[in-house]
C-alpha positions as CSV (number, residue, x, y, z in Angstrom):
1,X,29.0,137.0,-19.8
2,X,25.4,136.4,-18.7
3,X,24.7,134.6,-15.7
4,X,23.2,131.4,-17.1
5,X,19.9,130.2,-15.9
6,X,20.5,126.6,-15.6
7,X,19.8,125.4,-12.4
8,X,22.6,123.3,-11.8
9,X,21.7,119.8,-10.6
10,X,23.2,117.8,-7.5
11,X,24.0,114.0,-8.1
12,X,23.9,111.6,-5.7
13,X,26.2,109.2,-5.6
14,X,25.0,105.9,-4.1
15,X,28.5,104.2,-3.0
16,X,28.4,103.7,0.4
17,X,26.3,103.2,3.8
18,X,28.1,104.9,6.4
19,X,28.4,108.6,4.1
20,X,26.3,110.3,1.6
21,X,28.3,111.0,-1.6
22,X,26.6,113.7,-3.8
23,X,28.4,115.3,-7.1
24,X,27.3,119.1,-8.1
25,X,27.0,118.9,-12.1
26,X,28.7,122.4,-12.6
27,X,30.1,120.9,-15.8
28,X,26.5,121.1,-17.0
29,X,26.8,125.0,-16.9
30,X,27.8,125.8,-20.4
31,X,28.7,123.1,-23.6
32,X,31.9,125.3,-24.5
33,X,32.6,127.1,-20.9
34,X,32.1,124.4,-18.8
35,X,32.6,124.1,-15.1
36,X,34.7,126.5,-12.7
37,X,35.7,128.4,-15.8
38,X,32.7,129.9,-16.9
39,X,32.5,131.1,-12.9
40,X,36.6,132.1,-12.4
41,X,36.0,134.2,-16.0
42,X,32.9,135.9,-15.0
43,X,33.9,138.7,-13.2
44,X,36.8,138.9,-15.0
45,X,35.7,139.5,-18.4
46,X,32.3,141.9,-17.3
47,X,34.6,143.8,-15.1
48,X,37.0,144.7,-18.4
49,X,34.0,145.0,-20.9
50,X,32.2,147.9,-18.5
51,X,34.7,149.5,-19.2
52,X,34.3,149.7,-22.7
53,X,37.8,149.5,-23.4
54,X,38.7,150.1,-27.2
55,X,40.0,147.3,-29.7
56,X,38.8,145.1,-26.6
57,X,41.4,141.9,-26.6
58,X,41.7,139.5,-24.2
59,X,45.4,137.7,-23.4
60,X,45.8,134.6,-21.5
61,X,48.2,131.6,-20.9
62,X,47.9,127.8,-20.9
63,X,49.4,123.9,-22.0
64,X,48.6,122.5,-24.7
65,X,45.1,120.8,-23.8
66,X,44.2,123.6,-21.2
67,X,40.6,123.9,-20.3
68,X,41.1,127.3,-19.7
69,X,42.2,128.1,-23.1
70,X,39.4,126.9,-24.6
71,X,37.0,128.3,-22.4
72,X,38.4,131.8,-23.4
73,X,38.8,131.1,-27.1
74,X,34.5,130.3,-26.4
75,X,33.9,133.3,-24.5
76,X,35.8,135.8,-27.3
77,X,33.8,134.1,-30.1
78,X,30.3,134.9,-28.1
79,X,31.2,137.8,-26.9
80,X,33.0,139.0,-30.5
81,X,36.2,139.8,-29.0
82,X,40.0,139.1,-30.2
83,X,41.5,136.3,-27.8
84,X,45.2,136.1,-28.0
85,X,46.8,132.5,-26.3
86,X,50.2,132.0,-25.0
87,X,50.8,128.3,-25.4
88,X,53.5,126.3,-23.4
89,X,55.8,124.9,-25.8
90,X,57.4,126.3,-29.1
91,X,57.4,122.6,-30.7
92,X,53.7,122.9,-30.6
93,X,53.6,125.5,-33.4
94,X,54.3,123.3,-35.6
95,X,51.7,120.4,-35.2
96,X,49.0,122.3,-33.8
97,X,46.6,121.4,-36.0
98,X,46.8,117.8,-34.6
99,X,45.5,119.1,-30.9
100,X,41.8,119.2,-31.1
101,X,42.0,121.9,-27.6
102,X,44.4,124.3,-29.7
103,X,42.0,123.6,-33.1
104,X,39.3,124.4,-31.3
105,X,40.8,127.5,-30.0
106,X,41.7,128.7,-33.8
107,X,38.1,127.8,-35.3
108,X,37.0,130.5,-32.3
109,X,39.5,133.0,-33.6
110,X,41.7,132.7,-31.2
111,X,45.4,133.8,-32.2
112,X,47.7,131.4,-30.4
113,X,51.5,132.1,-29.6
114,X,54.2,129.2,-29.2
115,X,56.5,130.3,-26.6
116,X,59.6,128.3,-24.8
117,X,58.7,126.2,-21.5
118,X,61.8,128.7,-20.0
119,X,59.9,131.9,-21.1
120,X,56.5,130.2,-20.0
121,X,58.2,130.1,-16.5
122,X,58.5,133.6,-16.2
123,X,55.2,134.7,-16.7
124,X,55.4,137.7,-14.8
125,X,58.1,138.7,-16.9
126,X,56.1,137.6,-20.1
127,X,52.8,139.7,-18.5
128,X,54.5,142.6,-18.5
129,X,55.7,143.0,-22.0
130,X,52.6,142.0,-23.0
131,X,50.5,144.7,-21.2
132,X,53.2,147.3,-22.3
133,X,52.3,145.8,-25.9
134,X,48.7,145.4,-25.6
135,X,47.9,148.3,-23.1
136,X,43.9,148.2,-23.7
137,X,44.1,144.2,-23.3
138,X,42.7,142.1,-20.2
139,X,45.6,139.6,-19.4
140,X,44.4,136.6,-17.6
141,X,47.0,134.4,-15.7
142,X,47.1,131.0,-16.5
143,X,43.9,129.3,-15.3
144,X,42.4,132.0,-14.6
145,X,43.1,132.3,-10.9
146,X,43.3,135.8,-9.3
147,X,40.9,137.5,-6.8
148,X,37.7,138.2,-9.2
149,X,38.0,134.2,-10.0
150,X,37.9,133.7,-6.4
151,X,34.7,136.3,-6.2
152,X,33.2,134.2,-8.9
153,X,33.5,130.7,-7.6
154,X,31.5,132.1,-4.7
155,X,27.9,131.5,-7.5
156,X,28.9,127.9,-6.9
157,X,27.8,127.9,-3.8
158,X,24.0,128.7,-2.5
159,X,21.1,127.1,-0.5
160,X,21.8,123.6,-1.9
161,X,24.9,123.2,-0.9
162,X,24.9,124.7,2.5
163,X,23.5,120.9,4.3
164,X,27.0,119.2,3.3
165,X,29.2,118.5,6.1
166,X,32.6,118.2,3.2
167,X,32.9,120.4,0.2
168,X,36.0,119.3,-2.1
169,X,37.3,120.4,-5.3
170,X,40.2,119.5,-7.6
171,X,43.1,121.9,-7.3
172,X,45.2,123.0,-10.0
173,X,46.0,126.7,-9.4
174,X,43.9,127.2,-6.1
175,X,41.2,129.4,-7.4
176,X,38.1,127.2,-6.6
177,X,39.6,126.2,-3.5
178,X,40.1,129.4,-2.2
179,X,36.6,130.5,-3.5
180,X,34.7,127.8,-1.8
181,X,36.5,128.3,1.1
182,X,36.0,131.6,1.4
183,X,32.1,131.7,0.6
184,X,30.9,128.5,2.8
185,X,29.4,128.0,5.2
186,X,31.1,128.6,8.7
187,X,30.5,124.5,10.1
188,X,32.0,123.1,6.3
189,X,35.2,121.6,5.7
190,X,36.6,122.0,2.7
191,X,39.1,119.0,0.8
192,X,41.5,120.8,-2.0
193,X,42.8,117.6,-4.1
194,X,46.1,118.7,-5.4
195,X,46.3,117.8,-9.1
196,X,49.9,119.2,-9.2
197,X,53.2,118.6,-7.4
198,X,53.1,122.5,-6.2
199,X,54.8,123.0,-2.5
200,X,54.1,126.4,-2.6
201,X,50.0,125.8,-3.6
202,X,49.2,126.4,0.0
203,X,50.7,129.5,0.3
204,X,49.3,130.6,-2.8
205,X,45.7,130.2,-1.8
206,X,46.3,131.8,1.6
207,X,46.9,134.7,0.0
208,X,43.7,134.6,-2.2
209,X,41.3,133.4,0.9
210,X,41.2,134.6,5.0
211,X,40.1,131.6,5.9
212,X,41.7,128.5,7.4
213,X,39.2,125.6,6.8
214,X,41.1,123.8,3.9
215,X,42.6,120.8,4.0
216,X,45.1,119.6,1.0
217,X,45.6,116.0,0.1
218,X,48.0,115.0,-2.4
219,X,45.5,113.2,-6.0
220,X,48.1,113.5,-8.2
221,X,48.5,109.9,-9.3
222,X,52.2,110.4,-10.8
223,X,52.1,114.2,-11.6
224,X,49.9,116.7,-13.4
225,X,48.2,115.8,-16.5
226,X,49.6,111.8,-16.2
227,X,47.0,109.3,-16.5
228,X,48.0,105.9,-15.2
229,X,45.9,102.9,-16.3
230,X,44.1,103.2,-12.5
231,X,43.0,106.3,-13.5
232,X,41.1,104.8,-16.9
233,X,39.3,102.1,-15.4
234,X,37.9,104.2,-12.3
235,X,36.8,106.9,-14.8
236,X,35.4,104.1,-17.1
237,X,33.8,102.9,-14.4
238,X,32.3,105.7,-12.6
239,X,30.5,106.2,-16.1
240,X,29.2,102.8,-16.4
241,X,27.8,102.8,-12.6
242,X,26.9,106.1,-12.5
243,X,26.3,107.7,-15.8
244,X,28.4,110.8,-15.2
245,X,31.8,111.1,-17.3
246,X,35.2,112.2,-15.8
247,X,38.1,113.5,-16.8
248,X,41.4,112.7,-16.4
249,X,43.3,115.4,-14.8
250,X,41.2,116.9,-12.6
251,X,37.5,115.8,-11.4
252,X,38.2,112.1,-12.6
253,X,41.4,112.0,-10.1
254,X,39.7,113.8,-8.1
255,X,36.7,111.6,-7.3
256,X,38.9,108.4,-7.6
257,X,40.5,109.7,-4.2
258,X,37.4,110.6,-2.5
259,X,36.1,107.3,-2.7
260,X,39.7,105.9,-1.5
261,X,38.8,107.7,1.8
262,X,35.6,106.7,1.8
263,X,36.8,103.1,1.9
264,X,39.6,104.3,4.5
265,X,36.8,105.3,6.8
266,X,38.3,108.8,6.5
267,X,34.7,110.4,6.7
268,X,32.7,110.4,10.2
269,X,30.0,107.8,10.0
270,X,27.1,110.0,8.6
271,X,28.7,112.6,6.6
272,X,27.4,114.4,4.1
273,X,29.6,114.8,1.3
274,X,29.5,117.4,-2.2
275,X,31.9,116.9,-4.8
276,X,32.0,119.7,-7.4
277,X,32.4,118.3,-11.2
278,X,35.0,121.5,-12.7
279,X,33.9,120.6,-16.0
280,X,36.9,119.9,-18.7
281,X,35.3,117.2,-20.6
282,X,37.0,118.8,-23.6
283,X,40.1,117.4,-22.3
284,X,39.4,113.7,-22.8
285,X,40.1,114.1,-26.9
286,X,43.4,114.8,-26.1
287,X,43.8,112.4,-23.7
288,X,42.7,109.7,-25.6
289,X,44.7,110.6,-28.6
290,X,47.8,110.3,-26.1
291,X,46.9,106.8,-25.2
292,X,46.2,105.6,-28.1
293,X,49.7,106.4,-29.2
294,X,50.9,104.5,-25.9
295,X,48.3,101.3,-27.1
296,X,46.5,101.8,-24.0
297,X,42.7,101.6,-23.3
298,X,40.8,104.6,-23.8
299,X,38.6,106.8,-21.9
300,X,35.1,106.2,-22.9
């Protein structure tokens, strides 16, 4: 992977007089590997291809509208490497070809296996019979998290973002979080918004990160991957004002609860705050093809 030259914009976002709300466009980085993925990947897949391993394949695991799958099944058709997906759900094999994440995955050549959601659970389990497998293969845990991700996230950060009094992220597996944490600067706060009903998520990105400046808040709205009707009109919304589009499981949720504590005067009169947009547009296909099943309004 090439380190893009984009220069990745910051948004500001004009919603209030007391703070400064800005947004960091990092789903602008790449049309197909978009967001914190292309940065959690980076070092991960240049670190494996110095080595010039032989019958080079790369093995990693996701749901059935992961962004992270997709990134990966973008990165092996660049790059001209075999991508191998471990998909969430044996009733998925089946009607695949009705998920536009997993069809896009297959039109990049990615080879995708259906497991149970009881063998999905024990990954480590799964990791290691797949290594013993595919010895020359770089396995990637699910969303990529693991402590080159962490080194990676760190090229999200740089002169631009150093003025901001608030740094937040949407948290799924802790990666980005425990990147930007890591990497800021020494005066920042940094907001995780847990996307995921995960006790243990602290825990988990204490032991990717030294530092201590994090603060979780809870942006679930229901659970992971549910998308109340709340969540369509501020993401609707925030597009029509705004002119940036949201998803619905991360960023969009995300950014729904920073301005709810904007309005709750969480922020010191004054603050400067930086939201960074994780990218996963891709995911709104899906999402819409769910609602529309439902009869619901649709994400525009």
């Amino acid at each position: 992977m090439k380190r893009p030259k984009i220069n990745i914009p910051i948004v500001e976002i004009p919603y209030s007089d007391k703070v400064k709300l800005f947004i960091k466009r990092e789903d602008l980085i790449h049309p197909e590997i978009s967001g914190n993925k292309y940065w959690k990947l980076f070092f991960n897949i240049n670190h494996y291809l110095e080595n010039r391993p032989e019958n080079p394949l790369i093995i990693t695991f996701g749901g059935a509208f992961s962004n992270h799958i997709s990134a990966v099944s973008a990165i092996g058709n660049l790059a001209g490497i075999k991508t191998l997906g471990i998909i969430r759900g044996e009733e998925l094999e089946k009607k695949w070809t009705h998920n536009p994440t997993l069809v896009f995955a297959k039109k990049n050549g990615m080879n995708l296996k259906f497991v149970t959601r009881e063998e999905y659970r024990h990954k480590d389990k799964l990791t290691e019979f797949l290594q013993q497998e595919f010895p020359q293969a770089l396995i990637i845990p699910e969303g990529g998290t693991n402590k080159n991700a962490v080194y990676g996230v760190k090229m999200m950060l740089n002169n631009d973002t150093k003025d901001f009094d608030y740094l937040c992220t949407a948290v799924g597996t802790g990666g980005t979080l425990a990147g930007i944490s890591e990497f800021c600067e020494e005066n920042q706060k940094v907001i995780g918004f847990k996307v995921v009903d995960d006790s243990s998520l602290e825990s988990k990105i204490s032991e990717l990160t030294s530092k201590q400046n994090f603060y979780l808040t809870d942006a679930a709205y229901g659970g992971y991957g549910k998308i109340n009707d709340e969540n369509v009109r501020f993401i609707n919304g925030f597009k029509m004002k705004f002119d940036i589009p949201l998803e619905p499981v991360y960023t969009g949720k995300m950014m729904q609860k920073v301005l709810e504590m904007i309005d709750a005067d969480y922020f010191p009169e004054g603050s400067k705050i930086l939201c960074f947009h994780t990218g996963g547009l891709q995911g709104i296909e899906g999402a819409n093809m769910l609602l529309e099943k439902q009869s619901r309004n649709l994400i525009i």
